[in-house]
N, C-alpha and C positions, 0 to 999 in steps of 0.2 A: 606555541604554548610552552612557557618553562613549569617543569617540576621540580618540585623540591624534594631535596635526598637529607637524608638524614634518620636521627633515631626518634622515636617519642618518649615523653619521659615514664611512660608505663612500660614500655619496651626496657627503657635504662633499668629501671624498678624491677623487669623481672630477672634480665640479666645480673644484677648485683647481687640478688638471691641465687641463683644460681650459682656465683661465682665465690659466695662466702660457702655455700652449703657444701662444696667441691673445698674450698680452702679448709675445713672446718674437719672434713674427713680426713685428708689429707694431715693436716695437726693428731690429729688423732690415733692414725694407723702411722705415723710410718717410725714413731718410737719404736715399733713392734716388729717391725719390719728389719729396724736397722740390729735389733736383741735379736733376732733369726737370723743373719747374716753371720753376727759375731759369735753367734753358739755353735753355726756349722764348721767356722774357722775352727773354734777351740775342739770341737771335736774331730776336725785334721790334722791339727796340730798332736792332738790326745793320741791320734791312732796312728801317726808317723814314729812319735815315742816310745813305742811298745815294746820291742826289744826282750822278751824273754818274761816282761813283767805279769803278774798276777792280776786277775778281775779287780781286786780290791787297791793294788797300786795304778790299773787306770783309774780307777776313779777317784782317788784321791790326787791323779794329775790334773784329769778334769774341775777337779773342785780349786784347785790354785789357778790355774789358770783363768776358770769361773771369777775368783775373787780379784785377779790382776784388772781385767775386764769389767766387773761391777754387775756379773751377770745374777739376776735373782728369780729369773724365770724358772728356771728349771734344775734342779740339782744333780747329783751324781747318783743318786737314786734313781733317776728317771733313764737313767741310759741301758739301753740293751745292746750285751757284749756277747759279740757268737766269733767263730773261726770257721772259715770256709775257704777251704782249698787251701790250710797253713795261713791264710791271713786271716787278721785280727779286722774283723767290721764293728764298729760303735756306730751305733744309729739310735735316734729321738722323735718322739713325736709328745705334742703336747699342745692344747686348746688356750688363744688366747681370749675372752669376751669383752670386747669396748663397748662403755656406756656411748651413748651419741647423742640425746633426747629423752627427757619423756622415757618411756617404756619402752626406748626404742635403742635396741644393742644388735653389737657387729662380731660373728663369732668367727673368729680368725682358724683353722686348722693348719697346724704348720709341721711339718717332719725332713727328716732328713738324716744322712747319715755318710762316714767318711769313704764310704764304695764313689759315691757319686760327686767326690771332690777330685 
């Protein structure tokens, strides 16, 4: 007796859902993902440069760097500047919420800070 192999096309139908519904989040988050990556940068960058300077000259190195970068998640207001142990820690945390559907949203929590770069 031969069998036959293959998919059905309800099978195909549900897999295609699936595989939009995964492509769809995927478009969706990872704008946010890639503005998380580039704000922990600039805030390496921010707390590499420190050198003697004032809370208020970080953060207006943050904020050019911010603008070189295109970043408008978060500002130089949102950073929390402490010293620990003679070094200078900038660290951020801040909520993103993606619409997805309907009534249906994806709430991003993202933090970070230049101890752990």
């Amino acid at each position: 007796m031969k069998y036959q192999r293959g998919i059905t096309v309800s099978g195909l139908i549900v897999w295609v859902i699936i595989i939009c519904m995964v492509a769809l989040l995927g478009i969706k988050v990872l704008p946010e993902v890639i503005d998380f990556y580039k704000i922990k940068e600039i805030v390496a960058r921010t707390a590499n440069d420190v050198d003697g300077r004032t809370v208020a000259e970080i953060r207006q190195a943050f904020d050019r760097y911010a603008d070189i970068d295109g970043i408008k998640t978060i500002t130089a207001a949102d950073l929390e500047i402490s010293k620990e142990g003679g070094e200078v820690i900038v660290a951020f945390a801040y909520e993103s919420r993606i619409h997805l559907f309907l009534n249906v949203s994806l709430l991003l929590d993202f933090q970070g800070s230049s101890r752990g770069h």
